[in-house]
BAKE-498475 format. One record per residue: x, y negated, z negated of N, C-alpha, C in turn; residue number from 1. Coordinates in nm, 3 decimals, padded with zeros to 5 digits. Atoms other than C-alpha are relative to their C-alpha. Last residue first. Layout:
N
      nu      nv      nw     cau     cav     caw      cu      cv      cw resi
       X       Y       Z       X       Y       Z       X       Y       Z  NUM
...
***
This chain:
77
      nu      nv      nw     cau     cav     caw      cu      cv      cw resi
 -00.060  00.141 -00.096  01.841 -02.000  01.325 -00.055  00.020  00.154   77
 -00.050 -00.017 -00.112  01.635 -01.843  01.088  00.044 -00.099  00.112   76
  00.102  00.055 -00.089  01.524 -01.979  00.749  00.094  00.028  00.144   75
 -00.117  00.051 -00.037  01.673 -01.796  00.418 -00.071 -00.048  00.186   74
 -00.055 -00.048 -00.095  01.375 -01.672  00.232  00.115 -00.094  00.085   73
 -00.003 -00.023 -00.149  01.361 -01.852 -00.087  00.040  00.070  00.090   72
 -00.095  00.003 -00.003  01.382 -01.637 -00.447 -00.056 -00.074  00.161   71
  00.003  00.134 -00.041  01.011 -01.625 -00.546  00.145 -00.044  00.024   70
 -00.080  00.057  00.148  01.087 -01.278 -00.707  00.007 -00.133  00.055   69
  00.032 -00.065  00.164  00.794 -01.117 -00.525  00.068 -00.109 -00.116   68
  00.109 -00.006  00.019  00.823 -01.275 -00.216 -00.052 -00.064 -00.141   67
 -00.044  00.178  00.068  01.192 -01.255 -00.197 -00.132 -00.040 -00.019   66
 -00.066  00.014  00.158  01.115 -00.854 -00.249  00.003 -00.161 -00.016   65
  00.078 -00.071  00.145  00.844 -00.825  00.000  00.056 -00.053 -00.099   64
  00.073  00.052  00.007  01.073 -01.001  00.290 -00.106 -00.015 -00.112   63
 -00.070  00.077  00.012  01.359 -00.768  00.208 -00.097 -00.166 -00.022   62
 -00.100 -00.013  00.137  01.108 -00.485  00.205  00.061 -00.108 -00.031   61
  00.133  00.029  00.121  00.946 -00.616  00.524  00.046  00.039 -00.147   60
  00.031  00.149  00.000  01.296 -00.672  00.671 -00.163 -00.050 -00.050   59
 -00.112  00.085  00.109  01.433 -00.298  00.582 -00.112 -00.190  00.026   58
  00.024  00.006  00.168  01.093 -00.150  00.720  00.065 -00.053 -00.083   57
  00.171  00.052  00.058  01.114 -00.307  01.026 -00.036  00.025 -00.138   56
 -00.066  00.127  00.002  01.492 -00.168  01.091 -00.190 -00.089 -00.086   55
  00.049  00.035 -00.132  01.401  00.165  01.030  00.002 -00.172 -00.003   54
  00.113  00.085  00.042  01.629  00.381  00.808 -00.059 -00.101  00.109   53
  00.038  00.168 -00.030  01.834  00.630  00.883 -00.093 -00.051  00.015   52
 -00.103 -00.006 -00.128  01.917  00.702  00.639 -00.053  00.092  00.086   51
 -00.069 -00.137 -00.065  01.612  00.693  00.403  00.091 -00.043  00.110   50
  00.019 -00.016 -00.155  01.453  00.331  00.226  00.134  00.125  00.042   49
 -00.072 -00.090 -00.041  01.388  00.281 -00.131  00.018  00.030  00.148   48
  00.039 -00.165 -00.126  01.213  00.019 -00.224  00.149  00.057  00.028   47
  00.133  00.077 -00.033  01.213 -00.302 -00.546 -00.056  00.066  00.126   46
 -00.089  00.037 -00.153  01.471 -00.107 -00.742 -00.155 -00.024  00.090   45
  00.060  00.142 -00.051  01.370 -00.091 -01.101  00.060 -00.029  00.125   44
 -00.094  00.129  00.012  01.653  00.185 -01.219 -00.094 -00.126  00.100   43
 -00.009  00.022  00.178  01.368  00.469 -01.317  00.087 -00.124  00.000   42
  00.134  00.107  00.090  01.328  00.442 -00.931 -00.008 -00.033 -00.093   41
 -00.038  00.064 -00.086  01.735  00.583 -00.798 -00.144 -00.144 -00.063   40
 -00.086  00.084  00.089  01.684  00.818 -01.092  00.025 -00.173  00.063   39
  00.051 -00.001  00.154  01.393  00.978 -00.951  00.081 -00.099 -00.066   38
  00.145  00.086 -00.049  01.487  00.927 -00.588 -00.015 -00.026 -00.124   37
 -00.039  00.153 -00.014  01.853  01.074 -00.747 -00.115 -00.056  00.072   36
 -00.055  00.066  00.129  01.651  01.407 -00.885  00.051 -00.135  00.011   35
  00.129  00.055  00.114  01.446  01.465 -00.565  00.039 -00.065 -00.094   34
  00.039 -00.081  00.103  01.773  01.524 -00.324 -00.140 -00.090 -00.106   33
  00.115 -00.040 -00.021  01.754  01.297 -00.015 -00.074  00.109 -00.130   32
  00.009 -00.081  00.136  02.092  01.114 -00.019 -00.124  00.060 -00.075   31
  00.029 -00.170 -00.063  02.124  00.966  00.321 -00.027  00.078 -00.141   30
 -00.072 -00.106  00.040  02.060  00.614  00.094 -00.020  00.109  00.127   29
  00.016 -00.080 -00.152  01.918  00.295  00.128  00.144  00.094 -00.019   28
 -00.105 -00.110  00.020  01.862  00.093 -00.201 -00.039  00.051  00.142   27
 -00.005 -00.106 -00.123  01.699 -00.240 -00.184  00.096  00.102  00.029   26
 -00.090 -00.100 -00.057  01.714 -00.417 -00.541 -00.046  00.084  00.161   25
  00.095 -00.103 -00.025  01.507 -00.757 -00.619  00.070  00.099  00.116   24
 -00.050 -00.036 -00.125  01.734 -00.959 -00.811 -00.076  00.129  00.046   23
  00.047  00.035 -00.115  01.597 -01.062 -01.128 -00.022  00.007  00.106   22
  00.164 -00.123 -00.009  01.724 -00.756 -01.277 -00.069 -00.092  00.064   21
  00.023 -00.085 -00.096  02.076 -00.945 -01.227 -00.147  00.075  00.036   20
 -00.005  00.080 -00.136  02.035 -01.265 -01.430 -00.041  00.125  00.095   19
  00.170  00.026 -00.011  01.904 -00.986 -01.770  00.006 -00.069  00.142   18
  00.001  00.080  00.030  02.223 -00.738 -01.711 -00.174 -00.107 -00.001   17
  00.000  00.011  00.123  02.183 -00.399 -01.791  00.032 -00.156 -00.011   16
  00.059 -00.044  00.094  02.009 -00.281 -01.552  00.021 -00.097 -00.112   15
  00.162  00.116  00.003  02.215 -00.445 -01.293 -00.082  00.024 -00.092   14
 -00.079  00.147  00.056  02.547 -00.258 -01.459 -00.104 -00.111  00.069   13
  00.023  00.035  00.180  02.286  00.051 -01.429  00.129 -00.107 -00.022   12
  00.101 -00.015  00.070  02.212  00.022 -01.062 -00.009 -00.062 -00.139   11
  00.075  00.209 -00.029  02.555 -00.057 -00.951 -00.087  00.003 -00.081   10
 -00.035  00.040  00.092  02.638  00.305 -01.150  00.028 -00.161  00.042    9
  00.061  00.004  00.145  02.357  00.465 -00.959  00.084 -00.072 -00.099    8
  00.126  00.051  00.014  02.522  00.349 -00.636 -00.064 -00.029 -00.099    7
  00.161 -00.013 -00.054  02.821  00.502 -00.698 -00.096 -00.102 -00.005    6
  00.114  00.046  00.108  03.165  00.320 -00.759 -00.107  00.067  00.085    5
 -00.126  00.049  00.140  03.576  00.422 -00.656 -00.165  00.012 -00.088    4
 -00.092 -00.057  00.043  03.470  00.458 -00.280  00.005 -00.047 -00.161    3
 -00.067  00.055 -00.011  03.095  00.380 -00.166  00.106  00.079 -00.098    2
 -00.080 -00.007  00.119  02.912  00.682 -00.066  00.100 -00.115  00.001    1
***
């Protein structure tokens, strides 16, 4: 839980911009109820990943998404 702003209401101020939707979203949540998965997908988010989450899956996801949105990967030091 961040303080002051949810998640879902990042979401929909990315939603609603056109630069931002570019941006390929990775949500990671303890927050397991059905209804926010639901809502969490209806907002174009490029995976979802469960607290706690597994390190491998965040960096194929992360990997996936710059992929996708041809954004360069950032080149290890």
């Amino acid at each position: 839980m961040m303080p002051g702003v949810s998640g879902l209401d990042v979401l929909r101020v990315r939603a609603a911009d056109p630069l931002l939707r570019r941006i390929p979203m990775i949500v990671i949540s303890a927050n397991d109820r059905s209804q926010v998965k639901t809502d969490i997908r209806d907002m174009d988010v490029w995976a979802v990943l469960a607290k706690p989450f597994d390190l491998d899956a965040l960096l194929g996801a992360v990997t996936s998404g710059l992929e996708h949105s041809n954004i360069p990967a950032p080149i290890a030091a």
